[in-house]
C-alpha positions as CSV (number, residue, x, y, z in Angstrom):
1,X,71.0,82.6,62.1
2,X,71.9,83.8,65.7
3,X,74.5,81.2,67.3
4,X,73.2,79.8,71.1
5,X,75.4,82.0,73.9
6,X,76.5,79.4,75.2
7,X,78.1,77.6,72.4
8,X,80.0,80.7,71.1
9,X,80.7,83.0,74.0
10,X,84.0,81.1,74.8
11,X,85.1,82.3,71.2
12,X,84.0,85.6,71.4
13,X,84.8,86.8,74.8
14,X,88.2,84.9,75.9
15,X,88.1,86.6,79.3
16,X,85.2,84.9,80.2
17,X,87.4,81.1,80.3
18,X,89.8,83.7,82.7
19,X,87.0,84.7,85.1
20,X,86.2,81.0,85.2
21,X,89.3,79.9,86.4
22,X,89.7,82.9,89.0
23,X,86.9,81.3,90.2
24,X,87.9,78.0,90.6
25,X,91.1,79.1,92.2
26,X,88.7,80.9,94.9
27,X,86.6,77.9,95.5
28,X,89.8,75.9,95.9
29,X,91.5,78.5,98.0
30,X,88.4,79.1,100.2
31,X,88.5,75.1,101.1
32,X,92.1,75.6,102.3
33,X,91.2,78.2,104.0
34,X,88.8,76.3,105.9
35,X,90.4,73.3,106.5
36,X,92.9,75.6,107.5
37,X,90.7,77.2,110.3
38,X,90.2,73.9,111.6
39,X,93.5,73.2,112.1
40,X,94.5,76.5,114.0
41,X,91.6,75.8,116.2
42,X,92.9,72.1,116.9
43,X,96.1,73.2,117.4
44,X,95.1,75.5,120.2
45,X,93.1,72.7,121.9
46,X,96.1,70.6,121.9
47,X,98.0,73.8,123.5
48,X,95.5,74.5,126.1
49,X,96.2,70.5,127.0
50,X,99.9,71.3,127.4
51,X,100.0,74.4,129.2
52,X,97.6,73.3,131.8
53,X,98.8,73.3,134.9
54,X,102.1,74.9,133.8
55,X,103.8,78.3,135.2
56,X,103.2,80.0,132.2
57,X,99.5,79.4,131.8
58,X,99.1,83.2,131.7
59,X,101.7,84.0,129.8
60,X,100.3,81.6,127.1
61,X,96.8,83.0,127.3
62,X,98.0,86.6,126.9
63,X,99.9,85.7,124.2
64,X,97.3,84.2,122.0
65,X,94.9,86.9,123.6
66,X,96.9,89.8,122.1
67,X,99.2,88.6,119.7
68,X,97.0,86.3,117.5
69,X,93.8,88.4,117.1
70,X,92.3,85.7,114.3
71,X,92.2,83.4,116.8
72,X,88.3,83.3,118.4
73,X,88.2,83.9,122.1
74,X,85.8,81.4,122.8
75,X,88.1,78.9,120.9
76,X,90.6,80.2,123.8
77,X,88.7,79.5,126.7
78,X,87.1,76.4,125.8
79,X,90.4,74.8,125.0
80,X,92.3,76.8,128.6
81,X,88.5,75.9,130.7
82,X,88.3,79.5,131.7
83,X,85.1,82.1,131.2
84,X,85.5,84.9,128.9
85,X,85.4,87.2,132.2
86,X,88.5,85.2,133.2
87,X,90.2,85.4,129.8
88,X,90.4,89.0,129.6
89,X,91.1,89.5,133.4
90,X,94.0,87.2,132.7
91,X,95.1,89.0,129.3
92,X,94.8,92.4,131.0
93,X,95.9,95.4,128.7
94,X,98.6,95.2,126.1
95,X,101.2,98.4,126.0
96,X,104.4,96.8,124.7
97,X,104.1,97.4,120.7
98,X,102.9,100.7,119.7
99,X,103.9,104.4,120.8
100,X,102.0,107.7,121.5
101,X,103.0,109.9,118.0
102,X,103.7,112.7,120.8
103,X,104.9,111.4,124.0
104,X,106.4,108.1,122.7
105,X,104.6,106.6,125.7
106,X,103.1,103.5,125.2
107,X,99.5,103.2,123.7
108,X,97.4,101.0,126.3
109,X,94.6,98.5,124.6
110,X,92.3,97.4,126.8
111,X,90.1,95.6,124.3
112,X,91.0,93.3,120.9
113,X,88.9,95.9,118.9
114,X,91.3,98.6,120.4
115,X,94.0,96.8,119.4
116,X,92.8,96.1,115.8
117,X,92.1,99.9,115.3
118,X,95.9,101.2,116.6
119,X,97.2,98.3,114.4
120,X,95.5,99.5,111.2
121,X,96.0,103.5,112.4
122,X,100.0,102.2,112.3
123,X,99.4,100.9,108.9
124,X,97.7,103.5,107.2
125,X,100.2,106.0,108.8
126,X,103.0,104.0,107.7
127,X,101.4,104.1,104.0
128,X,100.4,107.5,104.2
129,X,103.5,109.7,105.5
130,X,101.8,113.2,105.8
131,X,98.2,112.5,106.0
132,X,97.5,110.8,109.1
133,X,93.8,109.8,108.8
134,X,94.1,108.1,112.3
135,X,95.4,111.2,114.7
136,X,93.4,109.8,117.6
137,X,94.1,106.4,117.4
138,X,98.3,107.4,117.8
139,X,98.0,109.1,120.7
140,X,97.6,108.6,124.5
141,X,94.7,109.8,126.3
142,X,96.6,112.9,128.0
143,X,98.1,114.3,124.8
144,X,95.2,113.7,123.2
145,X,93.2,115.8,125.6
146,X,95.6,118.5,125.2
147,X,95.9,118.5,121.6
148,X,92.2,119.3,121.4
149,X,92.3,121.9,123.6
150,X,95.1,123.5,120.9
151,X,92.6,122.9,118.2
152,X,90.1,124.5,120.4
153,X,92.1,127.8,120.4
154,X,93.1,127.8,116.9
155,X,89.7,127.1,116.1
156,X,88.5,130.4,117.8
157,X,91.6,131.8,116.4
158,X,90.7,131.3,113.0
159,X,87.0,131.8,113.9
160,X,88.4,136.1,115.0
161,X,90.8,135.9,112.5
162,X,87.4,135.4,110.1
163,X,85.4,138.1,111.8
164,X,87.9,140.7,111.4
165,X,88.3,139.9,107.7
166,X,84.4,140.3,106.9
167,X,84.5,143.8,109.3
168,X,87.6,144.7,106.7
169,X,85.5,143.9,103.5
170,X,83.0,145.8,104.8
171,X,84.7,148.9,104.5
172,X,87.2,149.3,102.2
173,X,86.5,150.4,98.8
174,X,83.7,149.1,97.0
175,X,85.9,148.1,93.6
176,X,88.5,146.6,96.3
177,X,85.8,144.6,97.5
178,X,85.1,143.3,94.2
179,X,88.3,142.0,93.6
180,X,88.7,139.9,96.7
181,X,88.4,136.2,96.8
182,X,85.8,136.3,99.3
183,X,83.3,138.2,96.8
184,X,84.6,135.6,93.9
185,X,83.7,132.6,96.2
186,X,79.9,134.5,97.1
187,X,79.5,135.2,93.4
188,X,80.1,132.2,92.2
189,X,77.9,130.3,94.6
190,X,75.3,133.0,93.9
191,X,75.3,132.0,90.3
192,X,75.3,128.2,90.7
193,X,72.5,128.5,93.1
194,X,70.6,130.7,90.2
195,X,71.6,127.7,87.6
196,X,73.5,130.4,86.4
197,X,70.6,131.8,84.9
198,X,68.9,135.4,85.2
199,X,66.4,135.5,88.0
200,X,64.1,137.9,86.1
201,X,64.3,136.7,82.4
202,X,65.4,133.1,83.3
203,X,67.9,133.2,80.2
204,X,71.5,131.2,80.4
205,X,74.3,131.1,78.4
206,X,75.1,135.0,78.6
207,X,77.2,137.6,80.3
208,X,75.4,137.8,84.3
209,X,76.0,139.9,86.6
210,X,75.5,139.4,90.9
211,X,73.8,142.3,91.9
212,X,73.5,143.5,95.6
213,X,69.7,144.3,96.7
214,X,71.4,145.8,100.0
215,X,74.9,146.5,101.0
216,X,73.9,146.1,104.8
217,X,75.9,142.6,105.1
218,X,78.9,143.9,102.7
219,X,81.1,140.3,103.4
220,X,78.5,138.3,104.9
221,X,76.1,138.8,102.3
222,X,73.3,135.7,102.2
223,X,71.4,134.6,99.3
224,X,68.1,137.4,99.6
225,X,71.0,140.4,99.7
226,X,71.8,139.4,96.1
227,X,70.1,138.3,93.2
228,X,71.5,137.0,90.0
229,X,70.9,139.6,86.3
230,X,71.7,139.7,82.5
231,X,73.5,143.0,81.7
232,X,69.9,143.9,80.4
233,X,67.8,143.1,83.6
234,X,70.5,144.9,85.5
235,X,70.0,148.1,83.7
236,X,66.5,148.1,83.6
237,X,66.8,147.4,87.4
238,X,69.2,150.3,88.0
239,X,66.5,152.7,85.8
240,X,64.3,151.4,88.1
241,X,65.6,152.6,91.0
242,X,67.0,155.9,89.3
243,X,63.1,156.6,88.5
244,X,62.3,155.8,92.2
């Protein structure tokens, strides 16, 4: 007879007793955490008491502005007995950490979240030497708007550089034409789009071939200029037109 779960899944599935104390170890880590969170937040009560009326109010207020970023704002301007308008007029912009990637001028935050994003786009670029998923975030507004206006031009670069390449498949040899990767990359997707099937027998699994219904587009062809044969259909279709 079939044990209960309960009383035999310990013996069983070990893991389990694992994921159970994981657990517990979150729970107790969570209430640290939070007990934690209260303490940060009394602690800058207790500085806003101390600072007040000194010199270097501001100073103090920029400081936990820019440089603590878990710490809430409004836990910042209830403890200083300043708006949020005044907080951030008094914190102003912070440019003293991180560099443009191009100029080396300093990258100007005029908001936490701006902060937060240059911060990680340092990290990840740190992590990822050669793949900078965060080219924007590096760099100052004026290289920025010159670096787009580079990929701009090699854009239409590459766009004529294409252009001429489809008026050169066009008319070179027809076997030449054949052999190119550009007709590989339009056969292929001609024959996935088929379900690499023929599109007059509606067989698979044999020897197809991409036929062109009209040589008009040679190296722009679209998916009505070809259509998609068994070696037999393509005969038969040739015949076709030889009887014609």
């Amino acid at each position: 007879m079939k044990k209960p779960y309960n009383e035999i899944k310990l013996q069983i599935f070990p893991e389990i007793e694992h994921i159970i104390d994981i657990k517990r170890k979150i729970i107790t880590l969570e209430k640290i955490a939070k007990i934690a969170k209260e303490q940060l937040q009394h602690a800058v009560i207790t500085l806003g008491i101390q600072a007040d009326g000194s010199d270097y109010l501001p100073d103090v207020i920029r400081e936990l502005y820019w440089e603590y970023l878990d710490i809430n704002v409004t836990w910042i301007s209830e403890s200083f007995g300043i708006s949020l308008t005044e907080l951030r007029k008094i914190a102003g912009k912070f440019s003293d950490k991180y560099k443009c990637r191009l100029c080396g001028k300093p990258l100007i935050a005029k908001s936490r979240e701006a902060l937060r994003t240059i911060m990680i786009a340092y990290s990840r670029r740190n992590k990822e030497r050669g793949i900078d998923y965060t080219r924007a975030c590096l760099t100052c507004p004026e290289c920025q708007e010159q670096e787009e206006k580079e990929y701009e031009k090699e854009g239409a670069r590459d766009e004529e550089r294409r252009e001429n390449r489809k008026d050169e498949l066009k008319v070179m040899p027809y076997v030449q034409y054949l052999r190119s990767p550009e007709w590989k990359q339009i056969r292929n997707s001609q024959l996935a789009n088929a379900g690499h099937r023929c599109q007059v027998c509606n067989r698979n699994g044999i020897s197809l071939h991409v036929h062109h219904r009209t040589y008009e587009r040679r190296g722009r062809e679209n998916f009505k200029d070809l259509i998609v044969l068994c070696a037999e259909c393509h005969a038969l279709y040739h015949g076709k037109l030889v009887d014609k």
